[in-house]
VOMAR-683095 format. One line per 4 residues: number of its first residue (from 1); their letters; for each residue x, y, z of N, C-alpha, C, O, CB. Coordinates in nm, 2 decimals. Glycine has a CB too. Layout:
BEGIN
NUM> A> X Y Z X Y Z X Y Z X Y Z X Y Z ~ ... $
***
This chain:
BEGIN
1> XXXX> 3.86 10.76 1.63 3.86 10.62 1.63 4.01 10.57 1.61 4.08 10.62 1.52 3.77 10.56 1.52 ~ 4.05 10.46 1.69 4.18 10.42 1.71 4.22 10.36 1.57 4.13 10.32 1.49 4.18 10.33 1.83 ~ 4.35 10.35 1.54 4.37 10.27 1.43 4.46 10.14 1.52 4.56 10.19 1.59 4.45 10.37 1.28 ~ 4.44 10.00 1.53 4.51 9.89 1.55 4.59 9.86 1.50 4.69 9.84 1.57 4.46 9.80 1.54 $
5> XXXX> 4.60 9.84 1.38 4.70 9.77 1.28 4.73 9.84 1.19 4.62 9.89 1.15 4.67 9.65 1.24 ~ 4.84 9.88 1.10 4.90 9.92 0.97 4.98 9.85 0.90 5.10 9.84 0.93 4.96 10.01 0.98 ~ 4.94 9.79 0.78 5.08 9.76 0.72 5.06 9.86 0.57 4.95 9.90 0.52 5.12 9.56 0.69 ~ 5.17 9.89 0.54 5.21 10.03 0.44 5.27 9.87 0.32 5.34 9.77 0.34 5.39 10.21 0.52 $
9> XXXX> 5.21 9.91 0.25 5.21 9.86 0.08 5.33 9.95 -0.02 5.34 10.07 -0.01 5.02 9.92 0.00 ~ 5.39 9.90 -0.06 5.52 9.97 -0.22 5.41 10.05 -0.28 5.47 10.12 -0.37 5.61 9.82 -0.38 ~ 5.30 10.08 -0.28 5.22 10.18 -0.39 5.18 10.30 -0.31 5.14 10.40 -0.36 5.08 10.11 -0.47 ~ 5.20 10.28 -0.15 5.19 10.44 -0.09 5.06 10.43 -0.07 4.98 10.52 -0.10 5.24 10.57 -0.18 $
13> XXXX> 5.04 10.28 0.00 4.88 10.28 0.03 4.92 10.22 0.19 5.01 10.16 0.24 4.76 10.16 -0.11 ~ 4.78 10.27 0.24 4.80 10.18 0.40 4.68 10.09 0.41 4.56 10.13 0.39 4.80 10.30 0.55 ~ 4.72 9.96 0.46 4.59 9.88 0.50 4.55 9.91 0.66 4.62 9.94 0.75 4.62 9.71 0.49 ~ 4.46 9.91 0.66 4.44 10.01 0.87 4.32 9.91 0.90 4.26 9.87 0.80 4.36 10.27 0.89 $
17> XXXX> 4.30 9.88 0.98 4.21 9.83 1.09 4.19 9.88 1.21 4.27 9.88 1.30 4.26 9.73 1.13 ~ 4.08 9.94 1.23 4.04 10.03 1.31 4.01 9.93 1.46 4.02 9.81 1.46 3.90 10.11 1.22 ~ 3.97 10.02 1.59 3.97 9.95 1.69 3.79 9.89 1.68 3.75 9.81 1.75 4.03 10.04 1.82 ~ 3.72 9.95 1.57 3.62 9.92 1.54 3.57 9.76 1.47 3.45 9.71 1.46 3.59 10.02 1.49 $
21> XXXX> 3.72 9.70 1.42 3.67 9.60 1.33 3.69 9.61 1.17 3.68 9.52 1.09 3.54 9.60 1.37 ~ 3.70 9.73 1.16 3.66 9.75 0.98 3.77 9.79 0.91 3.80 9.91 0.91 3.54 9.87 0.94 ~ 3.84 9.71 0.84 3.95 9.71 0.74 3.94 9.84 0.63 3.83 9.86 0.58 3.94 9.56 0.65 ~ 4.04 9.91 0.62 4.00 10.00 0.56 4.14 10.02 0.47 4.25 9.98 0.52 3.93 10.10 0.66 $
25> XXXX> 4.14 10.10 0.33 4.23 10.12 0.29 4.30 10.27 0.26 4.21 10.32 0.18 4.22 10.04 0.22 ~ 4.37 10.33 0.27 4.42 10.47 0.26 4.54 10.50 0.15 4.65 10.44 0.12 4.48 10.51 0.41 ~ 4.50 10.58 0.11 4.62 10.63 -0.04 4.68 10.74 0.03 4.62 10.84 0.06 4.53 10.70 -0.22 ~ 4.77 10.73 0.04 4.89 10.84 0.07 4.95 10.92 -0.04 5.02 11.03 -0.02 5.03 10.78 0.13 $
29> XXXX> 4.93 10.88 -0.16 4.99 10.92 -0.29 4.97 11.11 -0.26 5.06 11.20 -0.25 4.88 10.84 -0.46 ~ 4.87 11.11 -0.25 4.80 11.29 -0.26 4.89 11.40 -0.16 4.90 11.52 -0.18 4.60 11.29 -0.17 ~ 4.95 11.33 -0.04 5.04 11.35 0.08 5.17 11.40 0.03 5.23 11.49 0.08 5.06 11.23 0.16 ~ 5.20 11.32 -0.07 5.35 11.27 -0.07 5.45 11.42 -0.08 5.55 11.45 -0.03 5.38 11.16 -0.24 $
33> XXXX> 5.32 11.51 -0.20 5.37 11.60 -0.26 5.39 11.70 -0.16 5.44 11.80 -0.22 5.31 11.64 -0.36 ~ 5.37 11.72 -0.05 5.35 11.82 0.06 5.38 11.81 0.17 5.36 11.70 0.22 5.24 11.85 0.08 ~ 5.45 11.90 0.24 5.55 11.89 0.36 5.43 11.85 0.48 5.32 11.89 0.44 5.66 12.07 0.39 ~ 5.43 11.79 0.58 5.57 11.73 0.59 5.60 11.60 0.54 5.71 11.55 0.56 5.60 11.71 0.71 $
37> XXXX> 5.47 11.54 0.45 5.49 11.40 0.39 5.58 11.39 0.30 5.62 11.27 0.29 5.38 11.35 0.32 ~ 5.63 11.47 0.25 5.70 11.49 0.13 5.83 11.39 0.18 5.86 11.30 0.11 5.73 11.66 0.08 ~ 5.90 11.42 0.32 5.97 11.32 0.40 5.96 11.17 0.41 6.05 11.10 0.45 5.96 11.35 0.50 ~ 5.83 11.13 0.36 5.84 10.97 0.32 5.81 10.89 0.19 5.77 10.78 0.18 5.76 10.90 0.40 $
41> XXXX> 5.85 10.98 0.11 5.81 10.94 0.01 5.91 10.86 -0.05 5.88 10.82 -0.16 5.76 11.03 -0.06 ~ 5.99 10.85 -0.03 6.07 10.68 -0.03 6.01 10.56 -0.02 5.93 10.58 0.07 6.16 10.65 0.08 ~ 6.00 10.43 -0.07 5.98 10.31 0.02 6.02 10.28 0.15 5.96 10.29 0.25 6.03 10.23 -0.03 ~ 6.16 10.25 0.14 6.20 10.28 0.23 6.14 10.32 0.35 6.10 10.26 0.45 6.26 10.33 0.20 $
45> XXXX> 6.15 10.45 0.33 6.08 10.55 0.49 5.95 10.48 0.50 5.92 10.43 0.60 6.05 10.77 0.49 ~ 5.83 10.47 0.39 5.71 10.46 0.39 5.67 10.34 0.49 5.61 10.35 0.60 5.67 10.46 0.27 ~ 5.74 10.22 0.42 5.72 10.11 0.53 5.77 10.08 0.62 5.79 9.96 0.65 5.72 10.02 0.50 ~ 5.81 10.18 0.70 5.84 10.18 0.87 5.67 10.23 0.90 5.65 10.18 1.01 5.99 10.34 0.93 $
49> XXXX> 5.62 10.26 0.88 5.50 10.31 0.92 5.46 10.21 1.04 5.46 10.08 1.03 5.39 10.32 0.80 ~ 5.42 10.29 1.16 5.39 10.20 1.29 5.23 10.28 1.39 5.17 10.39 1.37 5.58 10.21 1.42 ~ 5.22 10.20 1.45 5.11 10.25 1.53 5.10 10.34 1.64 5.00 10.30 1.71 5.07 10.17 1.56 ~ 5.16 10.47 1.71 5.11 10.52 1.80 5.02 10.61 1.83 4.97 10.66 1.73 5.16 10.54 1.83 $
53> XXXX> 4.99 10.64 1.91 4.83 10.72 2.00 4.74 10.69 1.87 4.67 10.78 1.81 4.84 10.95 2.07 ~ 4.76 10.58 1.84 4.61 10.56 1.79 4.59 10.58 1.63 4.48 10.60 1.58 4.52 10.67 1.88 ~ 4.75 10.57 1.54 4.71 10.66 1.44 4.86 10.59 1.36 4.95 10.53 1.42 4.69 10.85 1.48 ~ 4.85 10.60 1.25 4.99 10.57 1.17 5.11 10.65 1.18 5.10 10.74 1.09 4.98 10.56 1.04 $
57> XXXX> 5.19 10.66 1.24 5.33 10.72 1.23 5.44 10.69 1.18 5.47 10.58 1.15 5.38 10.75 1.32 ~ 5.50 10.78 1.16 5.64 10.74 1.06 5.74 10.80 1.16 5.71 10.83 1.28 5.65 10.83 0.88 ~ 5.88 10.81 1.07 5.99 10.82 1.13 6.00 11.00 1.19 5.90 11.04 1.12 6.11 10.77 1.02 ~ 6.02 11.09 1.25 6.01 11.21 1.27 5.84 11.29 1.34 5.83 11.41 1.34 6.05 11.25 1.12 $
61> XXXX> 5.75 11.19 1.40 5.67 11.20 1.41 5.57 11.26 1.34 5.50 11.34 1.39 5.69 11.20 1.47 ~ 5.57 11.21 1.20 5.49 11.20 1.07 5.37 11.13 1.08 5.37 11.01 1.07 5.57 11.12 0.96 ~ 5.28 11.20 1.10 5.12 11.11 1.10 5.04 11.14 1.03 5.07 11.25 1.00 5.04 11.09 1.20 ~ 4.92 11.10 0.97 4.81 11.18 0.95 4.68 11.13 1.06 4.67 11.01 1.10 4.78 11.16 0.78 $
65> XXXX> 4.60 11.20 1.08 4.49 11.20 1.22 4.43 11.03 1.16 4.45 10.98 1.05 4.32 11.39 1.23 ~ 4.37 10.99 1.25 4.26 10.91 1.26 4.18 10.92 1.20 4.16 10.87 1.10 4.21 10.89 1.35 ~ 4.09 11.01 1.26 3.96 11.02 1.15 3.97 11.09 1.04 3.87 11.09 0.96 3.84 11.09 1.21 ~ 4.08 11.16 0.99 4.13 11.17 0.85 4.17 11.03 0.79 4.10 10.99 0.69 4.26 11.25 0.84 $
69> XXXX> 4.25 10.96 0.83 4.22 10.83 0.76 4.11 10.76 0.72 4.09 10.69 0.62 4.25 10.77 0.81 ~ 4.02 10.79 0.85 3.89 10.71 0.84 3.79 10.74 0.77 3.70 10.66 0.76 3.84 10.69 0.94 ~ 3.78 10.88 0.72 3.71 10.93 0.62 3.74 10.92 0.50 3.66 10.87 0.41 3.69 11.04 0.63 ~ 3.92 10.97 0.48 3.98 10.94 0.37 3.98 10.82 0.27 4.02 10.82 0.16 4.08 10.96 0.39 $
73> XXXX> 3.92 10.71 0.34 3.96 10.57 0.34 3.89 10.46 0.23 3.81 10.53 0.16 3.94 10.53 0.48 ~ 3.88 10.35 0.19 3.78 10.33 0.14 3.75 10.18 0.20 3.85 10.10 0.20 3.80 10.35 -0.01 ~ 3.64 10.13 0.25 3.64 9.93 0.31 3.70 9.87 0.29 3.76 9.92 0.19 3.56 9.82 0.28 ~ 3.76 9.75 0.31 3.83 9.63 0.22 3.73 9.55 0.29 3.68 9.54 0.41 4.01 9.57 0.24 $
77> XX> 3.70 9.48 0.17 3.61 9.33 0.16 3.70 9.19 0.18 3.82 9.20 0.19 3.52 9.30 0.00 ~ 3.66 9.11 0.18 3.73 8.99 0.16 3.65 8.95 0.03 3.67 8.84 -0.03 3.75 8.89 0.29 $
***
C-alpha cells in the first residue's frame, strides 16, 4: 500500500497517509539505534523525509517498506 504524504515530527515520529485514505502514525524511535537508520537520527536529517516509490525516504536512500509502516503504525483520529 502506497504511502501519499509524510510529514516527520522533532520526536522521530512520521504522520503517513496512505493511498487508501487512512492517517496513520509511525515511531521511528526503535530504528534509530540500528544501521542503516542510525544515519538519521538527527533532526535535521529526519525531517527531510520525502515520498518515493511509494514509501518514506530519506537522504542516502533510507526507507522503511510500506507495509512495515502500515502494520507498524497506529490510526490518527481527528
Amino acid at each position: 500500500m502506497d504511502i501519499i504524504s509524510v510529514t516527520p515530527s522533532q520526536d522521530f515520529q512520521l504522520m503517513l497517509v496512505f493511498a487508501n485514505g487512512e492517517r496513520r502514525r509511525f515511531d521511528v524511535n526503535p530504528l534509530l539505534a540500528m544501521k542503516p537508520w542510525n544515519r538519521i537520527a538527527s533532526p535535521a536529517v529526519f525531517s527531510r523525509a520525502r515520498i518515493k516509490y511509494g514509501t518514506a525516504v530519506w537522504l542516502g536512500e533510507i526507507d522503511v517498506a510500506p507495509e512495515s509502516l502500515y502494520v507498524d503504525s497506529v490510526p490518527v483520529t481527528n
